[in-house]
C-alpha positions as CSV (number, residue, x, y, z in Angstrom):
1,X,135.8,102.6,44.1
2,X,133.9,100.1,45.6
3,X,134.1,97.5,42.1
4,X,137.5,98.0,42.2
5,X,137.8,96.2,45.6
6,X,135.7,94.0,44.3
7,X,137.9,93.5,41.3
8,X,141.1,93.0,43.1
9,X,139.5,90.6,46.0
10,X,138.0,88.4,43.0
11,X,141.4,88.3,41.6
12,X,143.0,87.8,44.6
13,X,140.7,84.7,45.4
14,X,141.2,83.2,42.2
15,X,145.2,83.3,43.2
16,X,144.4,81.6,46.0
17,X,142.3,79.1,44.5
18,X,145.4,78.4,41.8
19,X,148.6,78.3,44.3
20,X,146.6,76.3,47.0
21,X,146.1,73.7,44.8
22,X,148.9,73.6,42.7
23,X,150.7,73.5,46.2
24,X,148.5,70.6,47.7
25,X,148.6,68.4,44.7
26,X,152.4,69.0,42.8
27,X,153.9,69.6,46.1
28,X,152.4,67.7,48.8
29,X,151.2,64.3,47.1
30,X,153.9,65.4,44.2
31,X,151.8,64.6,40.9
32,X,153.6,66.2,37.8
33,X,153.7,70.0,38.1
34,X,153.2,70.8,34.5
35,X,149.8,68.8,34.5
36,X,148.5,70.0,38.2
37,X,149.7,73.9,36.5
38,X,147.3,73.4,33.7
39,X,144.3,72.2,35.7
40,X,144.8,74.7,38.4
41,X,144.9,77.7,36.3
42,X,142.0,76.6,33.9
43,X,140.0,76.0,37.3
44,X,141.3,79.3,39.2
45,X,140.2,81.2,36.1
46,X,136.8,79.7,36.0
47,X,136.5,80.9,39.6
48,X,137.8,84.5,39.0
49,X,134.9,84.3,35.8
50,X,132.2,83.2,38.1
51,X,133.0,85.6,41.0
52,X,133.4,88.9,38.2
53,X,129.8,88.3,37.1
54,X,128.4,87.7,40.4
55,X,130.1,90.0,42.5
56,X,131.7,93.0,40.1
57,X,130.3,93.5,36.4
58,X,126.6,94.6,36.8
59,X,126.1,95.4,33.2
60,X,122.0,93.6,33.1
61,X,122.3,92.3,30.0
62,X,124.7,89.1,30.0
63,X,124.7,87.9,26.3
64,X,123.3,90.9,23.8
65,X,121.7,89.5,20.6
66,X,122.4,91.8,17.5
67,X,119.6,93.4,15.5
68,X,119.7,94.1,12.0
69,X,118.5,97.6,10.7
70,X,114.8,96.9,10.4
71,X,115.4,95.3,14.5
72,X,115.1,91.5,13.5
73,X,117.5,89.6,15.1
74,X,120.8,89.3,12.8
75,X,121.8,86.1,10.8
76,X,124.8,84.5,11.4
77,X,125.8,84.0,7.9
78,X,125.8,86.5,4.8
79,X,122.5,85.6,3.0
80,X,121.2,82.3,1.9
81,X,122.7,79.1,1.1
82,X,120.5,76.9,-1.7
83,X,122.0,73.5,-2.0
């Protein structure tokens, strides 16, 4: 219960974030609202990404590498390449 609170106030203060400063900037010094839309929402949702790993996904492990069978770490590509 208590990460869903945490869920919808992370969400709620990235809105914030995007509709205060699409208002300050498109409507109070009134640069173009299609540019000022674009940067808000790509900064808001930075925010809402920084706050949900801080404050509400507590997995431990942030970037899991993948092992093959025999538990070495997996290539990226499907075997080798000779040039």
């Amino acid at each position: 219960m208590i990460r869903l609170v945490r869920y919808f106030g992370v969400g709620a203060t990235a809105a914030a974030v995007d509709i205060s400063l699409f208002t300050y900037f498109a409507g109070y010094l009134g640069y173009n609202y299609l540019i000022v839309g674009t940067i808000t929402f790509v900064l808001a949702t930075a925010v809402n990404y920084v706050l949900s790993v801080r404050f509400v996904f507590e997995s431990g492990i942030r970037f899991a590498r993948h092992h093959d069978a025999h538990g070495r770490p997996a290539q990226a590509g499907h075997g080798s390449r000779s040039l």
